[in-house]
C-alpha positions, -999 to +999 in steps of 0.1 A: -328+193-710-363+202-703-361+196-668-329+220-668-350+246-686-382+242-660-355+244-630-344+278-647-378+292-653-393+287-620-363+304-603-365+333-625-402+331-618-395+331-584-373+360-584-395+376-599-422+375-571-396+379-547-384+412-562-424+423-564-434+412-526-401+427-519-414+460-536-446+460-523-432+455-486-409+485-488-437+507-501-457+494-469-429+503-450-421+538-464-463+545-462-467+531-426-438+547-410-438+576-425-450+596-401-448+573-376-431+582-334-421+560-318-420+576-285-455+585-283-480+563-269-505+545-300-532+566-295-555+591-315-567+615-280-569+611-244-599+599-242-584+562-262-565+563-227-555+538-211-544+512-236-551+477-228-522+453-233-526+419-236-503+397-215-493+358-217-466+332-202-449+305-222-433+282-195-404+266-216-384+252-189-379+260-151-342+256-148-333+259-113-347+272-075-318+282-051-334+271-020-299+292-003-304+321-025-343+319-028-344+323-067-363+308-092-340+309-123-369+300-151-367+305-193-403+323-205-414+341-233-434+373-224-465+373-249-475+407-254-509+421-279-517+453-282-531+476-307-517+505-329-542+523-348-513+540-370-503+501-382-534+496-404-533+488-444-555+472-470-537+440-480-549+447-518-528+475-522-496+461-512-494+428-528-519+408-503-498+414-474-513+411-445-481+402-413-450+424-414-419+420-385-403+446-375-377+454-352-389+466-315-369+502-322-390+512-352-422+507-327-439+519-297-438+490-271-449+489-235-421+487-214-431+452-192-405+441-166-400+415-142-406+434-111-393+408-088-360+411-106-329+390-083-304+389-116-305+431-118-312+430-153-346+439-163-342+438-201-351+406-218-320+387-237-329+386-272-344+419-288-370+397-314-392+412-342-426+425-336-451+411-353-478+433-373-514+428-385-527+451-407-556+457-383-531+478-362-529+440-338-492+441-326-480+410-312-445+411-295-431+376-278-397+382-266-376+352-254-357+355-222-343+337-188-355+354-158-338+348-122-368+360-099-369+361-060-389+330-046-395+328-003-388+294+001-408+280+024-387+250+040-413+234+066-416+203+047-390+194+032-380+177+013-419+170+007-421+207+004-446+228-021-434+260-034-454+293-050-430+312-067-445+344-081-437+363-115-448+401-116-449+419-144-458+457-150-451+487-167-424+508-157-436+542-160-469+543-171-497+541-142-530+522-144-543+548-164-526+549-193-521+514-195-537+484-184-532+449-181-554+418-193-550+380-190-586+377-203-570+347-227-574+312-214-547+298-204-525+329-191-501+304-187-489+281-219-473+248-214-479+233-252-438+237-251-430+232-214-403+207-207-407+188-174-380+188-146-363+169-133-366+179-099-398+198-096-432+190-106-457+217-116-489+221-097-505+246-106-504+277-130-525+306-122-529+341-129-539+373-115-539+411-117-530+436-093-532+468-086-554+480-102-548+458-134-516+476-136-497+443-127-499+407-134-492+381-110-481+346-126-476+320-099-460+293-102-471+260-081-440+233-079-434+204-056-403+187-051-394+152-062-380+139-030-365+107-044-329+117-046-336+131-006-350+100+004-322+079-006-291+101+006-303+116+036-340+101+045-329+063+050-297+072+065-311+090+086-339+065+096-310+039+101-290+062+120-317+067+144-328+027+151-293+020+152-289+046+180-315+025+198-295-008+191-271+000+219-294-012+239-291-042+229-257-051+231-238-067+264-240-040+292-200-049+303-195-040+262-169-015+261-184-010+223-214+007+236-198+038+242-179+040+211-211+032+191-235+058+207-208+086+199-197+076+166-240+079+154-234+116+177-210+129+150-227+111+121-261+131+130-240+164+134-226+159+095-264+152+084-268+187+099-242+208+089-253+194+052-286+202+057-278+237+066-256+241+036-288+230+015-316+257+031-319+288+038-310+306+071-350+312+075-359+316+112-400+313+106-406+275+103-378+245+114-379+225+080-393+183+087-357+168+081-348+192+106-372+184+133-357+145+130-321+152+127-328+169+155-353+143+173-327+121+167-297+138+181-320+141+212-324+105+213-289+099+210-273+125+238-301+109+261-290+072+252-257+080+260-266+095+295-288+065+304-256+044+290-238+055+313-263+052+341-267+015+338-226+006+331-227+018+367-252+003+381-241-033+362-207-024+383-219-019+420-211-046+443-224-054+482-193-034+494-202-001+481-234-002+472-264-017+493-298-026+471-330-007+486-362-033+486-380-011+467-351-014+440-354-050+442-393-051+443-397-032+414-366-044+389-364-076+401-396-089+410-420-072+395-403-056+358-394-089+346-428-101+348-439-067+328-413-070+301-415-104+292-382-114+309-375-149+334-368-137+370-328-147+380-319-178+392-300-159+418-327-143+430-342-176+443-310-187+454-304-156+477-343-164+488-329-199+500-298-188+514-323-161+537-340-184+550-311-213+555-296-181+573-325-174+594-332-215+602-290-213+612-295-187+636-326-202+653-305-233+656-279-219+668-291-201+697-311-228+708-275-252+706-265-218+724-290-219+750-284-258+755-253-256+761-258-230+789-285-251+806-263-284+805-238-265+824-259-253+845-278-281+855-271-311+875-287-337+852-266-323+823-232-334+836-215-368+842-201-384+872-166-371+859-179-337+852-180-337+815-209-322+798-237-348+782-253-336+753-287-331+757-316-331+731-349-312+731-366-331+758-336-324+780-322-361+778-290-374+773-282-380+732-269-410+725-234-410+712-220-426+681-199-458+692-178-452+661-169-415+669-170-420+709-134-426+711-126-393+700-139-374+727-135-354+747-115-332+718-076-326+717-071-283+714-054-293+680-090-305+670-106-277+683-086-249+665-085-276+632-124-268+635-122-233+645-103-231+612-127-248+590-154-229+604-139-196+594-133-209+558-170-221+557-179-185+568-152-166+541-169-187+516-203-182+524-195-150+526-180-144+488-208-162+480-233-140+491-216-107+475-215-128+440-250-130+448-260-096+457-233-087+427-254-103+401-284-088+416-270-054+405-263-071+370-298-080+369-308-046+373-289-031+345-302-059+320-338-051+332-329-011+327-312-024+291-345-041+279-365-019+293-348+012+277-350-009+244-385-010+241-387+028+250-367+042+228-377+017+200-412+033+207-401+069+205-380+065+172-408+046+156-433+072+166-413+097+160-400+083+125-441+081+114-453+112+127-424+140+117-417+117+083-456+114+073-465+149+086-468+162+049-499+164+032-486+152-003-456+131+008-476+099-010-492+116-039-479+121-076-487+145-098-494+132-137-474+160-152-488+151-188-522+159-173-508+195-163-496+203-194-531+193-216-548+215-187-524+249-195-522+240-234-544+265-252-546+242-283-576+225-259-592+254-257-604+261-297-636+286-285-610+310-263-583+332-280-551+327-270-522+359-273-492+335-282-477+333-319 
């Protein structure tokens, strides 16, 4: 029972000093605003002029950049101080009250807007109380999501840095009737901010312009290029060294073709999706860009040299004839320079050249034999025959075995004529597959040799478009950022927020 009755006293007790604050605030009210304009700037004569207003950030939470667009859609609050010399009251005579809200219409307020406005409405969302001191301090912190324009700047993406400037200003009073002042340290408040997950602050600073009748926040972000790097970075990167794989494959493939397109019209969908992502900015070519478009390059020139060596590896003796300094170069002296064995055929056809050459020399000395046996008197027998004759110009000696065969029957003779023009088609296919494979050869140097190019120009390429960036490697410790813009660090400097 005495608990009920204690319960019942201290909320009649607390009524009661409800009812008196309540009394003692609505006489405060009725005093202060009783002669009290509104519309009429807080000052006692022109010479008070201008009046200095006080002017914070709270970042709460940067919600989105439109790269396309080139907006920064961010939620603040606006901190605003200024003073009123017509809100002043001695606490004793109103019940110790010493902070009263009011609503913004009862008050003067400076009208601050975004000037870089991109939503077209300049009002903030949410009409809060203003809070009042009864020094005459007004302090007015109105919540509100702002879409402001932001030049993107697309050269490094998607290891790009952007500076996204806020404005704010009065709307129709000049720099001398009012004037701005971020004299608080930090103009910027991030106790509250909540990180992103796709940009990383930098930096937060602050100036005024013109003429202190402006403030300029600017806000310093970096993109966190992870979710780039694995959807359009490494396939990317692949796409290009697989381009230069076609190199490596059989040069009679019939897949080399298909594969150098096929990466073609992979590289033009990574384009059209990077164009859907930036903006149509002529000023800079953004880094992805410059490698998409390294690498389609690569790949319209690998298709043309493609089809240069599939026609080369096709030439044959019959339509083609090799220059020496074709031969000196890919098939003497390239194989050597890229690491590669010269061809087996090569040293074959050396052979065959000079069995050739040793066959003709023979030949026209039987030729020349032949003449001088039937010519000369020694050379011929008692029965008119011819005697074969050797180098000294004596009779040769003739096999006992094969002496009953001559002289030759005509069927012999064409039997041999025939064997000798088989000997000579056969050589003679022979020494097209030869020249054939020479042409081969060529190609396969051209392939390797292509290979290591190309390999060289993707890899340089790929390291010095990729790592161009200043920051691509470094991380910003976003806990750090907030301490450094978190006025609770900074006890000795006065701060405008609530």
């Amino acid at each position: 029972m005495l608990q009920k009755y204690l319960f019942a006293l201290s909320i009649i007790c607390g009524s009661l000093l409800l009812s008196e604050c309540s009394v003692d605030e609505d006489e405060l009210m009725k005093q202060v605003f009783s002669s009290y304009n509104n519309l009429i700037l807080p000052i006692r004569n022109m010479s008070e002029l201008p009046i200095t207003v006080k002017v914070g950030l709270q970042f709460i939470l940067l919600i989105n950049v439109d790269e396309m667009a080139q907006v920064m859609h961010t939620n603040v609050w606006v901190t605003l101080r200024w003073y009123d010399f017509q809100m002043k009251w001695n606490p004793v005579f109103f019940g110790g009250i010493k902070t009263i809200r009011v609503s913004p219409e009862k008050v003067w307020i400076p009208d601050i807007v975004l000037f870089n406005n991109a939503d077209g409405q300049f009002q903030v969302g949410f009409e809060c109380n203003v809070v009042i001191e009864n020094d005459g301090s007004m302090l007015w912190v109105p919540p509100a999501i702002y879409k402001s324009s932001c030049i993107i700047d697309v050269e490094f993406f998607p290891f790009d840095e952007q500076t996204c400037n806020m404005i704010f200003g009065s709307w129709t009073y000049n720099n001398q009737e009012i004037v701005l002042d971020i004299s608080s340290f930090p103009a910027i408040d991030l106790s509250v901010y909540q990180t992103s997950s796709i940009w990383d602050l930098v930096e937060c600073p602050a100036t005024l312009v013109k003429e202190r009748s402006r403030v300029e926040f600017q806000i310093k972000i970096r993109r966190k290029a992870l979710f780039y790097t694995v959807v359009l970075i490494i396939p990317t990167v692949i796409m290009a060294f697989l381009s230069v794989s076609v190199f490596f494959l059989p040069t009679a493939s019939t897949e080399r073709m298909t594969l150098t397109i096929s990466i073609l019209l992979s590289i033009v969908v990574f384009l059209l999706l990077l164009a859907k992502i930036l903006p149509p900015t002529s000023s800079t070519i953004p880094l992805m860009a410059k490698y998409l478009l390294l690498t389609f390059v690569l790949n319209v020139i690998t298709i043309l040299v493609t089809v240069v060596i599939i026609n080369v590896y096709f030439r044959g003796p019959k339509t083609h004839r090799m220059p020496r300094w074709i031969r000196h170069v890919f098939l003497e002296f390239m194989p050597k320079f890229i690491c590669m064995k010269p061809p087996k055929t090569l040293k074959k056809h050396n052979k065959n050249e000079n069995k050739t050459k040793i066959a003709t020399t023979l030949a026209g000395i039987g030729q020349f034999s032949m003449n001088t046996a039937a010519h000369h008197p020694n050379c011929q027998s008692s029965d008119g025959k011819l005697k074969l004759l050797n180098f000294a110009n004596e009779p040769i000696a003739r096999d006992p075995q094969t002496a009953m065969y001559y002289p030759l029957t005509a069927e012999a003779i064409k039997a041999i004529d025939a064997i000798e023009y088989i000997t000579d088609h056969l050589k003679d296919e022979e020494e097209n597959k030869v020249r054939q494979d020479d042409w081969r050869y060529v190609a396969i140097v051209l392939d390797r040799l292509m290979l290591f190019i190309f390999f060289g120009i993707t890899l340089g390429g790929t390291l010095g478009i990729l790592t161009s960036s200043d920051h691509i490697f470094s991380v910003i410790d976003q806990k750090a950022i907030r301490d450094k813009y978190n006025p609770d660090n900074y006890k000795d400097k006065p701060f405008m927020g609530p």
